[in-house]
C-alpha positions in Angstrom: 7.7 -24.0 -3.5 7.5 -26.7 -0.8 4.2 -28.0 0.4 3.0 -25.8 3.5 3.8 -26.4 6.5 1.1 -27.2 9.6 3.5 -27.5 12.5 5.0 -25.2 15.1 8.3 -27.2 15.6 8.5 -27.4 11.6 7.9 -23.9 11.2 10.2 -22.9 13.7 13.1 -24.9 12.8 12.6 -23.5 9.2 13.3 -19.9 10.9 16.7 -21.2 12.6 19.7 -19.3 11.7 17.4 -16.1 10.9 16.3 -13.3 12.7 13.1 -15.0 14.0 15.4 -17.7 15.2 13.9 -19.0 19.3 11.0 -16.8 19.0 7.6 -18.9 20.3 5.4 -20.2 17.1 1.5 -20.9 17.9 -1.5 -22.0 16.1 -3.7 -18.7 15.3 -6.9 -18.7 13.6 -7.8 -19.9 10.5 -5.0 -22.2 10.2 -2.6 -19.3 10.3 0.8 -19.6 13.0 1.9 -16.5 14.7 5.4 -15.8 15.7 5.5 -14.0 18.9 8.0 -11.4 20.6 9.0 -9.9 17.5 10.7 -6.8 18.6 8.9 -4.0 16.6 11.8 -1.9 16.3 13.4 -4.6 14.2 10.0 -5.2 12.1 11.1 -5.1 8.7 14.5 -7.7 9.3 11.9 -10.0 10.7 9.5 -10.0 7.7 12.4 -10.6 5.6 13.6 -13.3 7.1 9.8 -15.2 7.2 9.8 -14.2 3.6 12.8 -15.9 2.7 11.8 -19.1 4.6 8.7 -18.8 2.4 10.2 -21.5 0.0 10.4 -24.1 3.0 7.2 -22.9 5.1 4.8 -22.3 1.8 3.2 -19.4 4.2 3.4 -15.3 3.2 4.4 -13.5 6.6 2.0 -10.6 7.2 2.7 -8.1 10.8 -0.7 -7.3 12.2 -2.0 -6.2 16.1 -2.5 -9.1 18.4 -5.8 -10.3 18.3 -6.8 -8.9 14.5 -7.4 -11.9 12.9 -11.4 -12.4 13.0 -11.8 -14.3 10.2 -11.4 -18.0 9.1 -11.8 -18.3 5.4 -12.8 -21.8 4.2 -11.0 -23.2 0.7 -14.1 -22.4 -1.5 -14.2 -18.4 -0.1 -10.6 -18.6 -0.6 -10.5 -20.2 -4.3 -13.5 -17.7 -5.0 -11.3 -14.8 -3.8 -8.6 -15.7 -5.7 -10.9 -16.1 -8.9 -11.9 -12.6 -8.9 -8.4 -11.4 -7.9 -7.4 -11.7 -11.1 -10.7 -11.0 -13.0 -12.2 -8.0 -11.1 -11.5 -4.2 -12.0 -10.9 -2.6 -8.7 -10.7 0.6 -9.9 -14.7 0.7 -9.9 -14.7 -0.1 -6.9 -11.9 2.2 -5.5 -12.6 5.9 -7.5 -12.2 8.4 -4.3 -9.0 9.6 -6.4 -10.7 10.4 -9.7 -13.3 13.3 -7.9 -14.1 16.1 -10.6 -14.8 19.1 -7.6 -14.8 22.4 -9.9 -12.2 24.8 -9.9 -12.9 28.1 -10.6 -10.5 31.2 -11.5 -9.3 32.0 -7.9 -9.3 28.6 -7.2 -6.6 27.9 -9.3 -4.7 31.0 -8.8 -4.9 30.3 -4.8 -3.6 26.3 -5.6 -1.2 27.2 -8.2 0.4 30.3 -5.8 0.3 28.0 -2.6 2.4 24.8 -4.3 4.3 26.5 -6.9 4.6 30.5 -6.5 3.2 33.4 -7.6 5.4 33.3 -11.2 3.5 30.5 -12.3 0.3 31.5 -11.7 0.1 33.1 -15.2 0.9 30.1 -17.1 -1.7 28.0 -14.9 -4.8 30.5 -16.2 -3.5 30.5 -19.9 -2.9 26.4 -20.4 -6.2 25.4 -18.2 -9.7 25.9 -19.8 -11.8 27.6 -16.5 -13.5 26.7 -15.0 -11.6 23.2 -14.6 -11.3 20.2 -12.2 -9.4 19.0 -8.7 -7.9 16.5 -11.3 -7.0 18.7 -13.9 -5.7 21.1 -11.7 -3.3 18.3 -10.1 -2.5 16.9 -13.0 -1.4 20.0 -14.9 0.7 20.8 -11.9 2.6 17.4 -12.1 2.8 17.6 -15.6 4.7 21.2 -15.2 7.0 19.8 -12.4 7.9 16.9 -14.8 8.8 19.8 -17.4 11.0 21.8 -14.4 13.3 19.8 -12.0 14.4 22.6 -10.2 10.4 24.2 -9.6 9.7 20.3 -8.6 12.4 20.2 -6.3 11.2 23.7 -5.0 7.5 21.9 -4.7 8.5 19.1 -3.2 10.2 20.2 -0.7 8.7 19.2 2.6 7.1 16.0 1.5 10.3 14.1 2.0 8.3 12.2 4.2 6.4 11.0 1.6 9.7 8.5 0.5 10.6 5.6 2.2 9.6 3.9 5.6 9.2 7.1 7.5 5.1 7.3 7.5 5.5 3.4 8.5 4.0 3.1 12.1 4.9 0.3 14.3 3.5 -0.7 17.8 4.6 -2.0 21.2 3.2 -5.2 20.8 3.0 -7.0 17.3 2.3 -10.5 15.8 4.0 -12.0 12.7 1.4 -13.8 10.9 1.9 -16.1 9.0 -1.1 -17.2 6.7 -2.0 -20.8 4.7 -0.9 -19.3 1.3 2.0 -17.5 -0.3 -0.5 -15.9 -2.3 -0.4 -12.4 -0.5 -3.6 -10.7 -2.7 -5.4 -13.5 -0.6 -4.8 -11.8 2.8 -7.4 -9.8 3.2 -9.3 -13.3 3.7 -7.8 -13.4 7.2 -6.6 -10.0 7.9 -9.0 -6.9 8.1 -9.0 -3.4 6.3 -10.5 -0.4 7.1 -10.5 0.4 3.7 -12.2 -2.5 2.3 -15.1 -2.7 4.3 -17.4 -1.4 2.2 -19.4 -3.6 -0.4 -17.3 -5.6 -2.3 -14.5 -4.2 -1.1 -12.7 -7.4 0.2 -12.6 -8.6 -3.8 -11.7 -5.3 -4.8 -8.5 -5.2 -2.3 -7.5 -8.1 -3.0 -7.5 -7.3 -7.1 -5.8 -4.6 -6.1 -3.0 -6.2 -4.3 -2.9 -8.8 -7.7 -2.2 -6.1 -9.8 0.5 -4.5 -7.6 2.4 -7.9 -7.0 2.2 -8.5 -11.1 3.4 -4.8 -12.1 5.3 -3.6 -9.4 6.4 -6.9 -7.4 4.4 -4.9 -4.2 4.7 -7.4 -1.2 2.2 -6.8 2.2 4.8 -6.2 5.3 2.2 -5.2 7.9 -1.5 -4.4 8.1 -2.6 -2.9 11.5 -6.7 -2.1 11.3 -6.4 1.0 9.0 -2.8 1.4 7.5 -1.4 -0.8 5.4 2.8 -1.4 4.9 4.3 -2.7 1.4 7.3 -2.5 -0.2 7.4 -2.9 -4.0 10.6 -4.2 -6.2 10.0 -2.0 -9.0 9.4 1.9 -9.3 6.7 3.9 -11.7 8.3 5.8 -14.1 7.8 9.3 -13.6 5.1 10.2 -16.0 1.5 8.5 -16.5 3.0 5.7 -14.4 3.8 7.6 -11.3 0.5 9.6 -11.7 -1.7 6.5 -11.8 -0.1 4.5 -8.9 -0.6 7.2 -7.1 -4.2 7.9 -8.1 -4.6 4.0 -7.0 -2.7 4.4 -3.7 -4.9 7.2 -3.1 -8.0 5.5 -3.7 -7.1 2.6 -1.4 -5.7 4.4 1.0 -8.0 7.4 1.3 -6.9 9.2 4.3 -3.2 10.1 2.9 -3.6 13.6 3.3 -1.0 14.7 0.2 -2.0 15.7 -3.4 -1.5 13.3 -6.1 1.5 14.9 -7.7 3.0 14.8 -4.5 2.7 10.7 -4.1 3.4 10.0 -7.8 7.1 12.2 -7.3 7.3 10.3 -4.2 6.4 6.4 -5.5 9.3 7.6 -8.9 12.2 8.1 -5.9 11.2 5.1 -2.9 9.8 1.4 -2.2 8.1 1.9 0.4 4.2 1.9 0.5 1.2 3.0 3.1 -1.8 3.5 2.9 -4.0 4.5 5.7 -7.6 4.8 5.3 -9.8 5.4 8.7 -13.0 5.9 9.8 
C-alpha cells in the first residue's frame, strides 16, 4: 500500500481513467477528501473504482449524506479504536438478536402455520419442548427448511428482497468519502451510526466490522445516518454459519424487520449487506 495521500490534485489524478474521473475533490473534515457529483444512480461503479485506487490514494472510500461527518478523530482515539477492534467481543454489546420471549402452545402453532403451513404444525409441537423460546422457535424452523428445499423454497418465497442490492437505498444528493485510513473497521471514527450510539457502541461497531472484513472480506460501501451498505467476498455456509451472521446482522442492524431464518437463507444466496437500525 502506498503512503496516503493529502492532496486534491494527487487524489484526483489517481481517479483518472475511472469512473470518478473530473469529478471535484475537497478537503472534508477530519482530514478526510470528498468526491463530489457522484451520480447516485451509479453509486456502487463509483465505490469500486475509489476502492481500486485504494493502492495509490491509501484512503477506504465510504458514501455518506452531505454534511454527516461530525467527528474529527485524533491519532491516539484512532490507534485506541483500532486496539479494541480487534480485542473487544461485540457480541456483548450487540445481543438484541439472542431475546428468549416465551412461546407457548398456540404460539407455536400460530408461527409454525403462518411461515410454513398447517402440515407442519404437528411436527413443530412434537420436536419442541413447550413452552419454548423466539429463538428456539426460529431456529427449529431454519433447521427444518435446511432439512426440506422444496418447504424452504415455499417459505421463502417473498423475501427475495432479502438478496442482493434491492433493500440498498440511495439519495439525490451523496458524497464519496474518503477517509485517512484503509482500515475500514476504523470508520465509525468519522462517520456516524444510529446503531452505535449507545455506550460503547462505537468500539463495539467497529469490532464488529473487524470481524466481518477477517471472515467474510465484508467492505463498508455507504453509511447514510441509520442504514448501513456492505458487500462481503465470501458467503456463510448454510447451516450454523448462515444462522449466526444473521443473528449478528440482526443485532447491528436492529430495525430489519425479517426473522432470522429468513436473513441467514438470504446471506447463503447474495453479497450484499444492510443494516438499518433507527430511532
Amino acid at each position: 500500500m502506498a503512503a496516503r495521500m493529502d492532496d486534491a490534485g494527487d487524489i484526483a489524478a489517481a481517479l483518472r481513467g475511472t469512473a470518478l474521473q473530473g469529478h471535484p475533490v475537497g478537503e472534508g473534515l477530519g482530514r478526510t477528501f470528498l468526491v463530489e457529483q457522484v451520480d447516485p444512480a451509479r453509486l456502487l461503479d463509483a465505490w469500486q473504482a475509489a476502492h481500486a485506487a485504494m493502492p495509490a490514494t491509501g484512503r477506504w472510500p465510504v458514501f455518506t449524506l452531505p454534511g454527516d461527518l461530525d467527528h474529527e478523530p485524533d491519532a491516539d482515539e484512532l490507534a485506541d479504536l483500532d486496539r479494541v477492534a480487534r480485542t473487544l467481543d461485540p457480541w456483548s454489546v450487540y445481543q438484541r438478536y439472542g431475546r428468549e420471549d416465551a412461546q407457548d402452545q398456540g404460539d407455536v402453532e400460530r408461527y409454525v402455520r403462518a411461515f410454513l403451513g398447517d402440515d407442519v404444525v404437528a411436527s413443530a409441537l412434537e420436536q419442541l419442548a413447550l413452552p419454548t423460546t423466539s429463538t428456539a422457535l426460529q431456529r427449529w424452523t431454519y433447521d427444518t427448511l435446511l432439512a426440506d428445499p422444496q418447504l424452504a423454497s415455499r417459505a421463502f418465497r417473498g423475501c427475495e428482497y432479502l438478496v442482493g442490492t434491492a433493500r440498498w437505498h440511495t439519495y439525490p444528493d451523496v458524497q464519496l468519502v474518503l477517509l485517512p485510513t484503509t482500515s475500514q473497521w476504523l470508520a465509525p471514527a468519522w462517520v456516524p451510526y444510529f446503531g452505535a450510539t449507545s455506550d460503547n457502541g462505537i468500539p463495539a461497531l467497529a469490532a464488529a466490522m473487524w470481524q466481518w472484513d477477517q471472515r467474510w472480506g465484508a467492505a463498508l460501501i455507504a453509511a447514510w445516518g441509520t442504514m448501513l451498505q456492505l458487500t462481503a467476498q465470501r458467503r456463510p455456509q448454510p447451516g450454523p454459519q448462515a444462522w449466526e451472521l444473521a443473528g449478528q446482522l440482526m443485532a447491528v442492524g436492529g430495525s430489519l424487520q425479517c426473522e432470522q431464518w429468513q436473513l441467514a437463507i438470504a446471506l447463503t444466496r447474495g453479497d450484499a449487506w444492510f443494516l438499518h437500525d433507527r430511532p
